[in-house]
KEVEXTOR-430320 format. One record per residue: residue number from 1; residue in three letters; x, y, z of N, C-alpha, C in turn. Coordinates in pm, whole numbers, plus 32768, in hexadecimal, padded with zeros to 4 digits. Example, Ala and Ser with C-alpha at 12.3 -4.5 7.8 and 13.67 -1.06 7.14 Angstrom:
residues 2
<mido seq="1" type="ala" n_px="8527" n_py="7DC7" n_pz="830C" ca_px="84CE" ca_py="7E3E" ca_pz="830C" c_px="8528" c_py="7EB6" c_pz="830C"/>
<mido seq="2" type="ser" n_px="8505" n_py="7F1F" n_pz="82C4" ca_px="8557" ca_py="7F96" ca_pz="82CA" c_px="850A" c_py="8003" c_pz="8313"/>
END
This chain:
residues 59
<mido seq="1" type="unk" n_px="FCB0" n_py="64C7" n_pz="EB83" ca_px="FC73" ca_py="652C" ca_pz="EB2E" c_px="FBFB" c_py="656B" c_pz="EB76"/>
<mido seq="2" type="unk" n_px="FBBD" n_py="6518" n_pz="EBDD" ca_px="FB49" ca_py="653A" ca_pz="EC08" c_px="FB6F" c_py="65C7" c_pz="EC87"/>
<mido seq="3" type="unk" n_px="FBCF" n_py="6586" n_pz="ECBA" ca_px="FC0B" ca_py="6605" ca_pz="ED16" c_px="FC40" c_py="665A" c_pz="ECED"/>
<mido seq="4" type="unk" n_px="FC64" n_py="6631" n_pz="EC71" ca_px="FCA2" ca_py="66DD" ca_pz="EC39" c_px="FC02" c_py="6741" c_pz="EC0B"/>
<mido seq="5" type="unk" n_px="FB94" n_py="6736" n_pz="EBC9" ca_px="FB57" ca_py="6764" ca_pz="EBBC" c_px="FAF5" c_py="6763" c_pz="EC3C"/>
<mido seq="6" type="unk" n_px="FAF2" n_py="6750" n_pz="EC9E" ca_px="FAB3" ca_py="6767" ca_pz="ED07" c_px="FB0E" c_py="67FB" c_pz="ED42"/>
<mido seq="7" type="unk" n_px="FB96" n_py="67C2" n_pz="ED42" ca_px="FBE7" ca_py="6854" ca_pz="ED61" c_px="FBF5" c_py="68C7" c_pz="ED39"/>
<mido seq="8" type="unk" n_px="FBF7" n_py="68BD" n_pz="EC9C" ca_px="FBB7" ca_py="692E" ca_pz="EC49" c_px="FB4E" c_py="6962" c_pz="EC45"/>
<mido seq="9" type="unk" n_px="FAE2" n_py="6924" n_pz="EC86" ca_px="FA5C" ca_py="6967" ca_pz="EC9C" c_px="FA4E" c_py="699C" c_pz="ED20"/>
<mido seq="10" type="unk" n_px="FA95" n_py="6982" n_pz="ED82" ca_px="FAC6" ca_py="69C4" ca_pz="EDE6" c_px="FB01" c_py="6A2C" c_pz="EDE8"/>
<mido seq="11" type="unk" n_px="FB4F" n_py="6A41" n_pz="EDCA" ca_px="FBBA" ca_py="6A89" ca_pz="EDCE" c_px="FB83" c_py="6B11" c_pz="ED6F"/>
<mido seq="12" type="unk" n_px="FB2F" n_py="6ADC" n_pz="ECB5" ca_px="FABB" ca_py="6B4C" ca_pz="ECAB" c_px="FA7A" c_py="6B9E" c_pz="ECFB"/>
<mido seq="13" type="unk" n_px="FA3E" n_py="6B26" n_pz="ED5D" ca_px="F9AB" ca_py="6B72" ca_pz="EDB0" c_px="F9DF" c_py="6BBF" c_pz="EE0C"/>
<mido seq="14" type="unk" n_px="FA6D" n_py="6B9B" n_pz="EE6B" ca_px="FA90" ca_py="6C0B" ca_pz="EE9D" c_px="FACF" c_py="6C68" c_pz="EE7B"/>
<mido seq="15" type="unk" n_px="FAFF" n_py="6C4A" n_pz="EE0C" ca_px="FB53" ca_py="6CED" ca_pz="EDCE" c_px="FB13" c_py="6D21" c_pz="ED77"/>
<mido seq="16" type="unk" n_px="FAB9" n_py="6D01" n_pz="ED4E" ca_px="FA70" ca_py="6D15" ca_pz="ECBF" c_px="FABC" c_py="6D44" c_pz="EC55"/>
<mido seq="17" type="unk" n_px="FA94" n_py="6D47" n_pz="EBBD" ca_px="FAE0" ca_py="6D5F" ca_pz="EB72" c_px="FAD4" c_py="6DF5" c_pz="EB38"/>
<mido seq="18" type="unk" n_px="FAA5" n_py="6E45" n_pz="EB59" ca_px="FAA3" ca_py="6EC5" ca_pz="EB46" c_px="FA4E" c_py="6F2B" c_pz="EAD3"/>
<mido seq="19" type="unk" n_px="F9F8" n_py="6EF1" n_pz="EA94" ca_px="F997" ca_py="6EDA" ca_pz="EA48" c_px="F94D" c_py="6F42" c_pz="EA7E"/>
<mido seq="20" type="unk" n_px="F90D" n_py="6F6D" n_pz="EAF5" ca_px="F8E1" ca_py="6FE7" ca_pz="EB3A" c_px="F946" c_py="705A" c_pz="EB51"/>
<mido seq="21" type="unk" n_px="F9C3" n_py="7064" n_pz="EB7F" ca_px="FA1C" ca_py="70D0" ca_pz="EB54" c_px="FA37" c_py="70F0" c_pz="EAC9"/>
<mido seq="22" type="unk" n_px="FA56" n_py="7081" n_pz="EA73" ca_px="FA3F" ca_py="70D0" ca_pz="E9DD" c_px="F9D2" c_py="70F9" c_pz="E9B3"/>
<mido seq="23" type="unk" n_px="F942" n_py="70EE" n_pz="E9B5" ca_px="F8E4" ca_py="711D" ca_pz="E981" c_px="F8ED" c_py="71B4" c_pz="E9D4"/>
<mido seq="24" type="unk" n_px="F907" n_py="71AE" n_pz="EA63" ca_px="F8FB" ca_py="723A" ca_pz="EA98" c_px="F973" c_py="729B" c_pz="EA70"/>
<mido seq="25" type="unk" n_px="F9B1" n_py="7287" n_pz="EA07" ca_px="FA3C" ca_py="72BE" ca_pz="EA12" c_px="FA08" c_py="7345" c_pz="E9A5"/>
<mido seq="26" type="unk" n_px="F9C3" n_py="7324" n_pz="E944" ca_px="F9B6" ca_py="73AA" ca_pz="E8DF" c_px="F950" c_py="73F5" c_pz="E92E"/>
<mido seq="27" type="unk" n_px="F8F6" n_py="73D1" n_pz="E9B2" ca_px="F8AE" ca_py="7445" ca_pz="E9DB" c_px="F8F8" c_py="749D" c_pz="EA1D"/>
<mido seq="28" type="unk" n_px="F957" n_py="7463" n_pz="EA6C" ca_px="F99D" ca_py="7494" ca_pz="EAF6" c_px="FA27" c_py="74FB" c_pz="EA74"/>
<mido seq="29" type="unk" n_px="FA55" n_py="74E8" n_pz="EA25" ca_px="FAAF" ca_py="753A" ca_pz="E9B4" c_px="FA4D" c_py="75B2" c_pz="E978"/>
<mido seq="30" type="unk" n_px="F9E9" n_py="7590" n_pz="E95B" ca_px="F9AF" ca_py="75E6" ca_pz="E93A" c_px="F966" c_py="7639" c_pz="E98E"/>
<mido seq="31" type="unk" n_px="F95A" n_py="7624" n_pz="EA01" ca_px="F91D" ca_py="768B" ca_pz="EA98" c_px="F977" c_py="76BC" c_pz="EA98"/>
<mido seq="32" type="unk" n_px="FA04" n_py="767C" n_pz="EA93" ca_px="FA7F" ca_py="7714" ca_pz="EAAA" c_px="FAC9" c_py="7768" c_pz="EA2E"/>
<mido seq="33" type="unk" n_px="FA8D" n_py="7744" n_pz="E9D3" ca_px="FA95" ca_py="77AC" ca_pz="E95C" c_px="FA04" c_py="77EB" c_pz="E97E"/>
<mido seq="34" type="unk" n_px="F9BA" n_py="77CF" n_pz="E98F" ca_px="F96E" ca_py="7830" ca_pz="E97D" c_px="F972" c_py="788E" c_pz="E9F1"/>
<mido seq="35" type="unk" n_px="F996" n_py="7871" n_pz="EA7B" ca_px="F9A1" ca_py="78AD" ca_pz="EAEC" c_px="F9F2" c_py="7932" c_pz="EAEA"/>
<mido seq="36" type="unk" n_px="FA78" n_py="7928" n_pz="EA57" ca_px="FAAE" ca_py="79B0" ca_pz="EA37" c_px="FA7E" c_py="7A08" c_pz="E9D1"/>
<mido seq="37" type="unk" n_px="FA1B" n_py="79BF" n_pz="E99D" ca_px="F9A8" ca_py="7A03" ca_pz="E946" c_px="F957" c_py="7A78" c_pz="E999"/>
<mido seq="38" type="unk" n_px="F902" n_py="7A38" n_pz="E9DC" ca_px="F88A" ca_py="7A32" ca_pz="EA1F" c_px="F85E" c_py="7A42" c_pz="EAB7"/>
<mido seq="39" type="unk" n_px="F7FE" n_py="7A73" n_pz="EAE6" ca_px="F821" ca_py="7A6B" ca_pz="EB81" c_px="F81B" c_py="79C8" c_pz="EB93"/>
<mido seq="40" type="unk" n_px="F860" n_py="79D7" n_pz="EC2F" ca_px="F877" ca_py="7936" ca_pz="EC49" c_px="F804" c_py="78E1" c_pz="EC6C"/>
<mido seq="41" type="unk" n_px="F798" n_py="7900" n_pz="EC74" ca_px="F709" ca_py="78CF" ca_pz="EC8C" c_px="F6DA" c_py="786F" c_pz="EC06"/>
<mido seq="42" type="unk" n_px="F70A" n_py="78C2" n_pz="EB95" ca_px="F6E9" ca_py="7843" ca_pz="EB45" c_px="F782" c_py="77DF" c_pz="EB2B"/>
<mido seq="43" type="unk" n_px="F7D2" n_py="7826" n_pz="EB30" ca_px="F84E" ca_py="779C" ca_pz="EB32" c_px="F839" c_py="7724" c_pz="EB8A"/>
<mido seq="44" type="unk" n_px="F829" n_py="775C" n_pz="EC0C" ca_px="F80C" ca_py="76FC" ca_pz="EC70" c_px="F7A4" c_py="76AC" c_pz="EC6E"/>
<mido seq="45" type="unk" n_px="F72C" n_py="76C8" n_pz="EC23" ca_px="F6B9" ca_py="7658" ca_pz="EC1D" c_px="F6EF" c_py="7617" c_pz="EB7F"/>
<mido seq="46" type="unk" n_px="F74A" n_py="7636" n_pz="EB49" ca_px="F77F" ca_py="75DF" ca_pz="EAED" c_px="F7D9" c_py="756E" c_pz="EB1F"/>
<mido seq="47" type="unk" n_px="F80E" n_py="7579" n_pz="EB68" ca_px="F887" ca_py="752B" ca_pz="EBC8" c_px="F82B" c_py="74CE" c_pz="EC30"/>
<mido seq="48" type="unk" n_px="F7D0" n_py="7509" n_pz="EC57" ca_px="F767" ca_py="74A6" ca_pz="EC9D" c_px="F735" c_py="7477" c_pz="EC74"/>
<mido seq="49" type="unk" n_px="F727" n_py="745C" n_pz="EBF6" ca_px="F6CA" ca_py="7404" ca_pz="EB91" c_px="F73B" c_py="736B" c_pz="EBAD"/>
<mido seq="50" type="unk" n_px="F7A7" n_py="73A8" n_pz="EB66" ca_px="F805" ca_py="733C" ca_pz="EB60" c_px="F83E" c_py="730D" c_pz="EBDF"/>
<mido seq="51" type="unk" n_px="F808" n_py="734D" n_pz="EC63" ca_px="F7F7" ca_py="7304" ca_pz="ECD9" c_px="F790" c_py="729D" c_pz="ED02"/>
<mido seq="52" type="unk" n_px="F72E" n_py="72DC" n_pz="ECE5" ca_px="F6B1" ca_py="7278" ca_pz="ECE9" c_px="F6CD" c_py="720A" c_pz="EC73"/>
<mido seq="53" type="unk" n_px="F6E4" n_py="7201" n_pz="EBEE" ca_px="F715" ca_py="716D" ca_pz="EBBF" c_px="F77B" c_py="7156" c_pz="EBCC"/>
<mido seq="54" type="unk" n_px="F800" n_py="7167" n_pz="EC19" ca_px="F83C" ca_py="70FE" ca_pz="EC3B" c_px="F825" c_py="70DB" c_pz="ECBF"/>
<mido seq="55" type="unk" n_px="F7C1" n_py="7108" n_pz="ED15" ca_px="F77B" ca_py="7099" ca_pz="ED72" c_px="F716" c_py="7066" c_pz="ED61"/>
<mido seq="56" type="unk" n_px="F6B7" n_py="709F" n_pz="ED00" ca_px="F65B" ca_py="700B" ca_pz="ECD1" c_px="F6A3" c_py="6F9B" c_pz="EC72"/>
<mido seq="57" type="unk" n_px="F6F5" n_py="6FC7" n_pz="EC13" ca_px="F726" ca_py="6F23" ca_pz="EBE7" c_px="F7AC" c_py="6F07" c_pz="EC2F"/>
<mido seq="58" type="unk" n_px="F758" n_py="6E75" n_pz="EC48" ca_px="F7BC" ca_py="6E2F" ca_pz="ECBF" c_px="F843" c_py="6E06" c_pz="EC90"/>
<mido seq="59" type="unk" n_px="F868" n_py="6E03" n_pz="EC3D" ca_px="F8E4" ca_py="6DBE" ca_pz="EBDC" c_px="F936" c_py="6E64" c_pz="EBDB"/>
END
């Protein structure tokens, strides 16, 4: 039991569980709706938002 949860916490830390791509997912949808709105200057710092948190949270 002890190696199975050592492996699962492995196998987490290098794949992570994706917890930072879903939180970035409604900025980066909504930079490209708005990008056919709008000039692309503000779509794109909408989409970079949700770049910058899914590389600050590590998961």
């Amino acid at each position: 039991m002890k190696k199975f949860i050592v492996m699962l916490f492995v196998l987490i830390f290098f794949t992570g569980c994706g917890i930072g791509s879903l939180a970035a997912v409604p900025f980066k949808v909504t930079g490209a709706v708005v990008n056919v709105v709008t000039p692309d200057v503000v779509g794109d710092t909408i989409s970079k938002t949700g770049d910058v948190i899914e590389e600050t949270i590590p998961f």
